[in-house]
MIZATI-500224 format. One line per 5 residues: number of its first residue (from 1); their letters; for each residue x, y, z of N, C-alpha, C. Coordinates in Angstrom, 1 decimal, padded with zeros to 4 digits. Last residue first. Layout:
# residues N
NUM	a	X,Y,Z,X,Y,Z,X,Y,Z  ...
# end
This chain:
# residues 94
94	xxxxx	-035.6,043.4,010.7,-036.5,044.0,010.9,-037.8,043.1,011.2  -032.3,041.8,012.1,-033.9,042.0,011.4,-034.7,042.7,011.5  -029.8,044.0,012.9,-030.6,043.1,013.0,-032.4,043.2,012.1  -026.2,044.5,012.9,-027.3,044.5,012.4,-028.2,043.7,012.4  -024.6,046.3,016.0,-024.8,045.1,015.0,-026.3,045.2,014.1
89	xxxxx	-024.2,048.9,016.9,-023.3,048.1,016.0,-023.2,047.0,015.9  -026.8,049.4,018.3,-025.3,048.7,019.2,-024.3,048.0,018.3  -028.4,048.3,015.4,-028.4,048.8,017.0,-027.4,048.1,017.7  -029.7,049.0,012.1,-028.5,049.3,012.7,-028.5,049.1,014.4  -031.9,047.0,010.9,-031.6,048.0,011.4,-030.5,047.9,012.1
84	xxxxx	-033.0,045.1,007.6,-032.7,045.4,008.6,-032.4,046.7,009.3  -034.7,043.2,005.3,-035.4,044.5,006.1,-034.0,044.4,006.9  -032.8,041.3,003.0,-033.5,041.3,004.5,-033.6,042.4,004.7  -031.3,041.2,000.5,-032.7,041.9,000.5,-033.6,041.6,002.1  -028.8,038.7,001.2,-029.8,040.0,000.7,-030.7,040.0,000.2
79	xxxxx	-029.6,037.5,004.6,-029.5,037.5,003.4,-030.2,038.7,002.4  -027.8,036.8,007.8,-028.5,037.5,007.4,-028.4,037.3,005.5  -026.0,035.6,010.2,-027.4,035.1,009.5,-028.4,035.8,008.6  -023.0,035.8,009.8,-023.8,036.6,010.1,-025.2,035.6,009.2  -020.2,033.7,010.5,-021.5,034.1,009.9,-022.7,034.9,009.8
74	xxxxx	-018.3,035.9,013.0,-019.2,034.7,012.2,-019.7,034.8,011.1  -016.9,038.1,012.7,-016.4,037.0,012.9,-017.1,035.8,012.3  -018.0,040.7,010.5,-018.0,039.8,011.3,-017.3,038.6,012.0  -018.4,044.1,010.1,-017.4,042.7,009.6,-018.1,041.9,011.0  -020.1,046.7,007.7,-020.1,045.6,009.2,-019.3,044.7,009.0
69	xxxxx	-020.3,049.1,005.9,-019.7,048.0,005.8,-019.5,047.1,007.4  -022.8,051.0,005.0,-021.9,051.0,006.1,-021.7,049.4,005.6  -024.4,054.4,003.2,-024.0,052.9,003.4,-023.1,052.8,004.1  -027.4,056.2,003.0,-026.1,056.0,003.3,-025.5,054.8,003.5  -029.6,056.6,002.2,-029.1,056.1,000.8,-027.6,056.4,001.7
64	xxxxx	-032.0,056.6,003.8,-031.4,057.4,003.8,-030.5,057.4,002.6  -032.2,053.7,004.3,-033.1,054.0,003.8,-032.8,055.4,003.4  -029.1,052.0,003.8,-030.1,052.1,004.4,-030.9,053.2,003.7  -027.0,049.1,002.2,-027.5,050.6,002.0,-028.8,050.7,003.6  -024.2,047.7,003.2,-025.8,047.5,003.9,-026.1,049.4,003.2
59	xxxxx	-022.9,044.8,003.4,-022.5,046.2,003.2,-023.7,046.3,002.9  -020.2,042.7,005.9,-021.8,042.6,005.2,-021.7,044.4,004.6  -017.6,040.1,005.6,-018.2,041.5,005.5,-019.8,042.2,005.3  -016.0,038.0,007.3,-017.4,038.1,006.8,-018.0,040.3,006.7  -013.7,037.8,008.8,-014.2,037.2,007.7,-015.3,037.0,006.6
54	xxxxx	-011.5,038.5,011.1,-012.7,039.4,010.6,-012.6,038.6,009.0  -008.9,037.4,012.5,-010.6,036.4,012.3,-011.8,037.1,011.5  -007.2,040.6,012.3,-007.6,039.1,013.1,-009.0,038.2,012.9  -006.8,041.4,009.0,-007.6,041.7,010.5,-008.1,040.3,011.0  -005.5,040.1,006.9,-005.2,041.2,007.6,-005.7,041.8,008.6
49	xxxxx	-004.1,037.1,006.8,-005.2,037.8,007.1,-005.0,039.2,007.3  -002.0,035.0,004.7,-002.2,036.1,005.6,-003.7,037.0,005.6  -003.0,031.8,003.2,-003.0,033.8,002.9,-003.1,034.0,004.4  -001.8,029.0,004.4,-002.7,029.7,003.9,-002.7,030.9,003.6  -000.5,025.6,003.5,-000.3,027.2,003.5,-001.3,028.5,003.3
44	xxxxx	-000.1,022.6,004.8,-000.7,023.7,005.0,-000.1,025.0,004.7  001.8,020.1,005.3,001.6,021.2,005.2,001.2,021.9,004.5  001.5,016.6,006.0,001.7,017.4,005.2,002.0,019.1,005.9  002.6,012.9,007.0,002.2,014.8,007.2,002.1,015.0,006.2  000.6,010.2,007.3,001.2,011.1,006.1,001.2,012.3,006.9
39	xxxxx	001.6,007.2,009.1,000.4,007.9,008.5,001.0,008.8,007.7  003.4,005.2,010.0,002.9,005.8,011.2,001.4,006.8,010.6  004.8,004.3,008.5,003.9,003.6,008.8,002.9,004.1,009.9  004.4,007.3,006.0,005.5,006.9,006.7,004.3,005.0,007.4  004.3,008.9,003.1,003.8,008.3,004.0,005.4,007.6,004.9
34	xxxxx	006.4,012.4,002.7,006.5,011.2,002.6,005.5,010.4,003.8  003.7,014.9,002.7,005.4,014.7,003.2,004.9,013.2,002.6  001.6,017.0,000.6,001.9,015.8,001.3,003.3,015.5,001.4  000.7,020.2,001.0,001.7,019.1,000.5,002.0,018.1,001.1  -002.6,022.0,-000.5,-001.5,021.4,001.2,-000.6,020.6,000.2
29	xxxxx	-003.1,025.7,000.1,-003.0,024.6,-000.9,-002.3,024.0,000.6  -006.0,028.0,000.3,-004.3,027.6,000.4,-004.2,026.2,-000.5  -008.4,028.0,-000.6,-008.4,029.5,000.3,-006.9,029.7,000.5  -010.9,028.0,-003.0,-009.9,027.4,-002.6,-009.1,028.5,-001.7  -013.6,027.5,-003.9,-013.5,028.0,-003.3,-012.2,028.1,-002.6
24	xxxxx	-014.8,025.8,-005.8,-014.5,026.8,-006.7,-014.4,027.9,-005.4  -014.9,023.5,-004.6,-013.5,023.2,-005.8,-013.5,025.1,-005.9  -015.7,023.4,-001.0,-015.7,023.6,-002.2,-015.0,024.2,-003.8  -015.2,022.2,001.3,-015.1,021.5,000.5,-015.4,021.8,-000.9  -015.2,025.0,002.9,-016.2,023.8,002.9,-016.4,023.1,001.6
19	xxxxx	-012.1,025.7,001.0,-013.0,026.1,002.1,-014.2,025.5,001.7  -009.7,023.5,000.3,-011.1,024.0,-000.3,-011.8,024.1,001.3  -006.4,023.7,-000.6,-007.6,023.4,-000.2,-008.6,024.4,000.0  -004.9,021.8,-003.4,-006.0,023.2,-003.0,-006.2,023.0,-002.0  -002.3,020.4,-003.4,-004.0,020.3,-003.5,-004.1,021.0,-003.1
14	xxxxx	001.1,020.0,-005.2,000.5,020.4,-004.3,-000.9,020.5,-004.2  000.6,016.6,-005.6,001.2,017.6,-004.4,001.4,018.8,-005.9  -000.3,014.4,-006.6,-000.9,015.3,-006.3,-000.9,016.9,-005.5  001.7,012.2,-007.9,000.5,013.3,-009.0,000.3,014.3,-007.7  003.3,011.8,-005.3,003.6,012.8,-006.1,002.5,013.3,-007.5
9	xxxxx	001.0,010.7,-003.8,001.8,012.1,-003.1,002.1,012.8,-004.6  000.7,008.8,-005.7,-000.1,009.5,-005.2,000.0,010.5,-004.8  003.4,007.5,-004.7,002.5,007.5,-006.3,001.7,008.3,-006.3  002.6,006.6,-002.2,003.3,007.5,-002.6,003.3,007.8,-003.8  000.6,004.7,-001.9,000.8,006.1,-001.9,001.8,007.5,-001.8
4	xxxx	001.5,002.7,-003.4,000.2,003.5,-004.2,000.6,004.9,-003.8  003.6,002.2,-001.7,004.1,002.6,-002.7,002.8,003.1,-003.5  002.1,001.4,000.7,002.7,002.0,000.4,003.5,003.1,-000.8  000.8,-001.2,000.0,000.0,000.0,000.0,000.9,001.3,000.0
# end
């Protein structure tokens, strides 16, 4: 089994990887180290962030026709064309 995988290492090094497993989402790539019997490392490289964990931007006309860009850590539950309002610098459903 060995030797498949290493055969394998080399077609495939280096592989995307794919934020939630998706091809047309790819955020670094990984490289498989030599299998050993113990399993395979690899490494991981991802893009530098430039604001800590802030991953999610939301950008929000209001009814006034002023606009504000929110960041999130999470996912924010929200989709466009939701009613919402600005309070305590977060935004929520109307």
């Amino acid at each position: 089994m060995l030797p498949l995988l290493k055969h394998l290492r080399d077609l495939l090094n280096p592989l995307p990887l794919l934020l939630y497993h998706n091809s047309q989402k790819p955020v670094g790539q990984v490289t498989f180290k030599r299998p050993t019997k113990d399993g395979i490392d690899f490494e991981a490289q991802l893009p530098a962030i430039d604001e800590a964990g802030a991953q999610w931007e939301v950008r929000v006309r209001f009814d006034d026709g002023s606009r504000e860009t929110l960041r999130y850590y999470e996912r924010p539950r929200l989709r466009v064309g939701d009613e919402v309002h600005l309070e305590d610098g977060r935004l929520l459903r109307d």
